[in-house]
Each structure stands twice: as structure tokens, then as C-alpha cells.
N, C-alpha and C positions, 0 to 999 in steps of 0.2 A: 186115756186120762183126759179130762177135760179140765178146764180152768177154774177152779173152787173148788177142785179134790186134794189140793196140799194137804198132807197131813192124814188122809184117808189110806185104809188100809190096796194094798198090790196083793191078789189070790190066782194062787192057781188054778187048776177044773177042779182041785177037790174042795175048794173053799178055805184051803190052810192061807194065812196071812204068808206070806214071804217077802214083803216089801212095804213100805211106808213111802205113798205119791209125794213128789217135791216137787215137781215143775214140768212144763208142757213150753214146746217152743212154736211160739204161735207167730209165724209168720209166713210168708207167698214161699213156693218151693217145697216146703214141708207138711207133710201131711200124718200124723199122731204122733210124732215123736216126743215121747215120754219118759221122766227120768223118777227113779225111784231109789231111796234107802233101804239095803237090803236089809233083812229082819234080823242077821247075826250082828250086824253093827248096831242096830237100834236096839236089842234086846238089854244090853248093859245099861241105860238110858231108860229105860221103863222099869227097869228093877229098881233103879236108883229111887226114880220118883216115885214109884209102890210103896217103897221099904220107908226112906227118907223123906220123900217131900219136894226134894232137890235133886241136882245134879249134881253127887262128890264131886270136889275136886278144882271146882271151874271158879277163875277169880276175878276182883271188880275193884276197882280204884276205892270205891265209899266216896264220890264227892257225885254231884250234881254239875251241869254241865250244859253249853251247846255251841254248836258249829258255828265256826266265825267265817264266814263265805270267803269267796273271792271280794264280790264286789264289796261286800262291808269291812274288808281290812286294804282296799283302796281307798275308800271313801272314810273311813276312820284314820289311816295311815297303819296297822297294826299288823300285824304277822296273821298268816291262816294258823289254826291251832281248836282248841275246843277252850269257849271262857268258863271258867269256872263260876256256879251261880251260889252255890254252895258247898263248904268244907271244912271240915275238922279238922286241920295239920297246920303247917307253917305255910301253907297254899293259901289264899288268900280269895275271897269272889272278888271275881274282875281278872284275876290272874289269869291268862290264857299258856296252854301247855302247847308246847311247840314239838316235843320230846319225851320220849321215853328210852332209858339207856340210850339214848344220843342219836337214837332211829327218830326222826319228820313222821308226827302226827298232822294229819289236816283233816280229820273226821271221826266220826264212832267206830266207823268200819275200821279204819286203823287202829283206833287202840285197842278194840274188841282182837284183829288179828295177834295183834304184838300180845295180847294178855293170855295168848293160848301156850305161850312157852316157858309161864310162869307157875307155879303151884302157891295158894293161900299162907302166908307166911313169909316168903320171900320179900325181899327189900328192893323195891326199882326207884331209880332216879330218876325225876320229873325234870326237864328244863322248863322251864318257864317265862313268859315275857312280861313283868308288870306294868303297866300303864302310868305315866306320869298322872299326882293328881293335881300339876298345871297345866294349863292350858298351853299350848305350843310348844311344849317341854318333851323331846323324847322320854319312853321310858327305859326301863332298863331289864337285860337280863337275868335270872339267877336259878342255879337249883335246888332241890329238895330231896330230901329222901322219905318214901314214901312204905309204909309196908302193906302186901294187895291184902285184902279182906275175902273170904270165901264169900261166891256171891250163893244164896241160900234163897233166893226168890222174894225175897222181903224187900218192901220198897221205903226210901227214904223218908222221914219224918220231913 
């Protein structure tokens, strides 16, 4: 496997796919070490998206969003979280999400994890921290309730 083959089919001598390339560890000490998706776990996954388009099943908050750093919730004074840029609930843009069901979000990769144990429908609870709109004024925290939206590969208006 070399480096630009993510996503590329893994064959055996007969030419049958049996794996789907994910990553190669490139560094001093190692020499080809390559990891692959085997073909029974991706098979579910390609039917999906033959059949449907999508991947049943897998679910997506519905708002717009982005990482509020370290250094920018010092230099802002504000909690790490994701701000909200856009949303349709009682959330607000500007609102930055600190929680889900009461689990510390501080990036995509976190709530992308956390939303693996939820199915489209369900209701999770947002904490949230809103931003004073005074100057020098803490803001305040509060939550929401939110229900996930099946993410179906369609992107935000």
C-alpha cells in the first residue's frame, strides 16, 4: 500500500477484492505496514450506497458549525465546544455546544463519535454556552433538546 491508495481496492493472487486500503504507517522503523477494511465489513456499505444513495442509518445534528480552539476560547474567554454558524432549533448561531447528553464535546471528531450511538430519531440533549451580547458580561449556560436527522449525504442550504 502506498500513500494515495485510501479507499483503493486490497486483492488477493486471484484478483478478488477482499479488502478496501485505509492507511499505511509511514514512518523510520516500519517498513509496508498496511491496514485495510475487510470486504465483509464494507460490503453492507456499498450495498447501502448502490441501493440508496446513502448510508442507512447514520445520524447528523442538521446545524452548521465550527471548532472553537484552544487559543481562540482564551483569547475570546469562552469554553472549547463547536459554534454554531447555523440552525434551526432553539440553538442559536453563536451558541457554542459544549455537550451532548452531558459527554465534553471539543471537536467534530467528538460529536461525529458520540452520534455513532444514536439512531435518526432519537432526541439528545445539547448543552450549550451562549455568549453574552455585552461586552464584558459572562454568558450563560443552557440546554436544548434536539432530535438527530438521518444524515443522507445532502449538504446544508
Amino acid at each position: 500500500i502506498n500513500p494515495g491508495n485510501s479507499g483503493g481496492p486490497l486483492v488477493n493472487m486471484y484478483g478478488q477484492v477482499v479488502g478496501i486500503n485505509s492507511s499505511k504507517i509511514v514512518t523510520e522503523g516500519y517498513e509496508g505496514m498496511g491496514f485495510a477494511i475487510p470486504v465483509s465489513r464494507a460490503q453492507p456499505i456499498i450495498n447501502n450506497l448502490l441501493s440508496d444513495g446513502y448510508i442507512k442509518g447514520r445520524t447528523r445534528l442538521g446545524i452548521m458549525c465550527m471548532e472553537i480552539s484552544e487559543s481562540m476560547a482564551q483569547m475570546y474567554s469562552i469554553p472549547r465546544g463547536l459554534q454554531i454558524t447555523l440552525a434551526g432549533t432553539e440553538a442559536q448561531p453563536g451558541d457554542i455546544i459544549t455537550a451532548i447528553e452531558g459527554e465534553r464535546v471539543e471537536s467534530l471528531r467528538d460529536v461525529s463519535n458520540l452520534l455513532l450511538r444514536y439512531s435518526p430519531g432519537d432526541q439528545v440533549t445539547l448543552t450549550l454556552y451562549r455568549p453574552s451580547q455585552t461586552f464584558g458580561q459572562s454568558g450563560r449556560e443552557l440546554e436544548v433538546e434536539m432530535t438527530l436527522l438521518e444524515d443522507k449525504g445532502e449538504t446544508q442550504d
